[in-house]
FINU-841414 format. One record per residue (C-alpha): x, y, z; residue in one letter. Coordinates in steps of 0.25 Angstrom, whole numbers, padded with zeros to 4 digits, always signed. Layout:
<sites>
XYZA/...
</sites>
This chain:
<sites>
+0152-0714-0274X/+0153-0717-0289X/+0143-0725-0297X/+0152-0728-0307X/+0167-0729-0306X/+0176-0719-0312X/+0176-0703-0315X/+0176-0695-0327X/+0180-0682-0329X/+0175-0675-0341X/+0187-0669-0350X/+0178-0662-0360X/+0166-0654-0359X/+0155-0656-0370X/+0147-0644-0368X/+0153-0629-0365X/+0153-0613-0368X/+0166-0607-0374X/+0172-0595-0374X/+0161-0591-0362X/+0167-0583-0350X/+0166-0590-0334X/+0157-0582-0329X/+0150-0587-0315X/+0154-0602-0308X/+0164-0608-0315X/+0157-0624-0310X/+0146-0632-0307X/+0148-0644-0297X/+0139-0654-0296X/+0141-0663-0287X/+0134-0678-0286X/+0134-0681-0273X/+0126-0690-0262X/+0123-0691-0247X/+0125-0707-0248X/+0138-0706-0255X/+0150-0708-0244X/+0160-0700-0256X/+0151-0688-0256X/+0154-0679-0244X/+0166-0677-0247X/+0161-0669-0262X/+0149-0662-0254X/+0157-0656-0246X/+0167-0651-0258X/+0154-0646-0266X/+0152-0636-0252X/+0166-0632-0255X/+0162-0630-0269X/+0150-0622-0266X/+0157-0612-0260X/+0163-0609-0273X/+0156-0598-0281X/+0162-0601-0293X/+0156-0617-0291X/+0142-0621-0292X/+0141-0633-0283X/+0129-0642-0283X/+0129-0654-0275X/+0117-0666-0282X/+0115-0676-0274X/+0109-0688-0280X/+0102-0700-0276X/+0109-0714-0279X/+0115-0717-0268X/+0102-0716-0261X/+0102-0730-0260X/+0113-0733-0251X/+0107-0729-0238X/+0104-0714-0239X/+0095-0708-0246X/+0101-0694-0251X/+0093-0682-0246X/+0096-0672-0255X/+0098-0683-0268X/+0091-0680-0280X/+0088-0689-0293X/+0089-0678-0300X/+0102-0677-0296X/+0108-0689-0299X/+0101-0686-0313X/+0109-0675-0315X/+0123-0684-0312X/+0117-0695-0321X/+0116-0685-0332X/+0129-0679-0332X/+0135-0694-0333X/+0127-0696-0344X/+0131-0684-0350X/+0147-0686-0349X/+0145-0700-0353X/+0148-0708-0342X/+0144-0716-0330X/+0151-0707-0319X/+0139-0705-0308X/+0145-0706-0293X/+0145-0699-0281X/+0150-0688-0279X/+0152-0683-0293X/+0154-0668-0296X/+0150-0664-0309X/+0157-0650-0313X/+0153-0642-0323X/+0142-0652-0328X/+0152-0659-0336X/+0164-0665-0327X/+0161-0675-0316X/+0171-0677-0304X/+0171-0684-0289X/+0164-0672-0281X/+0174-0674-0268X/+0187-0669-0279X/+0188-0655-0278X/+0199-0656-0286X/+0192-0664-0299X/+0180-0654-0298X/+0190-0643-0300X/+0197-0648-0311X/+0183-0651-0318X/+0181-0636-0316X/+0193-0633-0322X/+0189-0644-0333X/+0176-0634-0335X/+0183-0621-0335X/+0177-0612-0350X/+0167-0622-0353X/+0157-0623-0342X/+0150-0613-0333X/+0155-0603-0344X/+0139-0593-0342X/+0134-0586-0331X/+0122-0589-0325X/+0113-0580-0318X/+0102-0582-0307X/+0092-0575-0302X/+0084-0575-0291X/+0070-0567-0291X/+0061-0567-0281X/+0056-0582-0283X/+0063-0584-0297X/+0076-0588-0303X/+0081-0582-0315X/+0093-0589-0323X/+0100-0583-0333X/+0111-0588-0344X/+0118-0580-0355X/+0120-0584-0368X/+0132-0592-0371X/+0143-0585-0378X/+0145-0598-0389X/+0129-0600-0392X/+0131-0615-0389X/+0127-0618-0376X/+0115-0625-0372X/+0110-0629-0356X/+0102-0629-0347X/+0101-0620-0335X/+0097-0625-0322X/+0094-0619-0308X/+0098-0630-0295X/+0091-0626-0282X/+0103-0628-0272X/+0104-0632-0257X/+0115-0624-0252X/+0118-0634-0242X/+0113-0649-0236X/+0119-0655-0223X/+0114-0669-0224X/+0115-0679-0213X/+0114-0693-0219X/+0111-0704-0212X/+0112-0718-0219X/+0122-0721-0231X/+0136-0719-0236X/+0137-0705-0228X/+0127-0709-0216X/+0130-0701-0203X/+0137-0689-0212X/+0131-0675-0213X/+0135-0671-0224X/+0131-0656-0231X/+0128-0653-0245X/+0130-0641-0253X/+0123-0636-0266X/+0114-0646-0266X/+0103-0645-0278X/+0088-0649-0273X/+0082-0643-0284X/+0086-0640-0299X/+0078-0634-0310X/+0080-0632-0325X/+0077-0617-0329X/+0080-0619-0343X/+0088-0622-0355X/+0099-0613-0361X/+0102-0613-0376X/+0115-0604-0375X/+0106-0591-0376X/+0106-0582-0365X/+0092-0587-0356X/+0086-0583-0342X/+0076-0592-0333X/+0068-0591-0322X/+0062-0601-0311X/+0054-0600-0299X/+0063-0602-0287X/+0055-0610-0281X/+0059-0622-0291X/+0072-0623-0284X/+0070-0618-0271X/+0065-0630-0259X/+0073-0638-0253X/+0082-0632-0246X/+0086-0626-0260X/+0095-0611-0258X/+0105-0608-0268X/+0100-0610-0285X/+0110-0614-0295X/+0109-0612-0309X/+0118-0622-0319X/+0117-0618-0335X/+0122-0632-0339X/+0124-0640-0354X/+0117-0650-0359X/+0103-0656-0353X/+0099-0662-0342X/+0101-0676-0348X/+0116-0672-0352X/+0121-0660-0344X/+0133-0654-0349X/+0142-0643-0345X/+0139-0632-0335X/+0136-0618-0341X/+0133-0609-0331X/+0128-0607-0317X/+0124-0599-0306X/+0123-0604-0290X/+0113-0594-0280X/+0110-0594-0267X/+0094-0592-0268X/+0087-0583-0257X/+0077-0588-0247X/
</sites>
């Protein structure tokens, strides 16, 4: 369900590392997804295909304005739909719709086409998710950890998601109304450990800042840019966290 008509697909990434070796997954999925929004099944269910694949960090964000339309999202977040707002306004355009996969942090595509998501990866290969990143559970902390970038240049910031594994939701009113629909790699929490400057850097949270509801995997993104302006994924690190 697009708010504004028309896709674009990236051709050239702003931000990246060269001459780093691949080393843990080779992509971040994001995908932009919500419960009021008939075009969305068909991508949650292909973001649970992609979960299964170890070398993909899938994340599913579902945000909130299609709230309005008769159904009231019950795993929706603002911040969410912060996150997709930024990424537009960091590529430029006006592309926020539903469901949007955002890949690598840097190339949006409709996130029911598998094939489209590929070809972003392939897009990404060599200058995204180019440093290993480490996490570390310990007792009640997590410990992140980043090494330093071969080139020097690289800035981010590093970021730990608290992750639902899964979400069957059965949604009464809407677009979708009388569906039971499951969700995969949902974020419900996410906290920003820290900022990298290139040099290698380790940080440590109390668990308990992600953990509630219902959160049992952590997934840790090392990602250009700000906040404001996100820009191409660096590194990152998915776990499953003990009870």
């Amino acid at each position: 369900m697009k708010l504004h008509a028309g896709l674009l697909l990236a051709g050239v990434i702003a931000m990246g590392l060269s001459g780093s070796a691949q080393a843990g997954p080779r992509a971040i999925v994001e995908l932009f997804t919500s419960q009021g929004c008939s075009s969305c099944p068909a991508a949650d269910k292909l973001l649970g295909e992609l979960a299964k694949d170890s070398s993909v960090v899938a994340l599913s964000l579902p945000v909130d304005y299609w709230d309005y339309l008769g159904w009231k999202d019950t795993l929706a977040s603002p911040l969410h739909t912060a996150k997709q707002r930024a990424y537009s306004r960091a590529r430029g355009d006006r592309e926020i719709y539903t469901p949007q996969a955002v890949v690598n942090g840097v190339i949006p595509v409709i996130g029911s086409d598998k094939s489209d998501i590929d070809d972003a990866i392939s897009q990404t290969r060599g200058k995204a998710m180019t440093l290993p990143v480490q996490l570390v559970t310990t007792g009640d902390k997590l410990t992140v950890s980043v090494p330093e970038a071969k080139d020097g240049a690289a800035k981010g910031e590093v970021w730990i998601y608290g992750v639902k594994s899964t979400a069957p939701v059965a949604i009464g009113r809407g677009e979708n109304a009388g569906r039971s629909i499951t969700y995969y790699n949902v974020t419900r929490r996410f906290v920003k450990v820290g900022d990298w400057d290139g040099k290698a850097a380790s940080w440590t949270i109390p668990a308990d800042q992600i953990r509630g509801d219902g959160v049992d995997c952590a997934a840790v993104l090392l990602q250009g840019g700000t906040a404001e302006k996100p820009g191409v994924m660096l590194g990152a690190t998915f776990a499953t966290l003990a009870k």
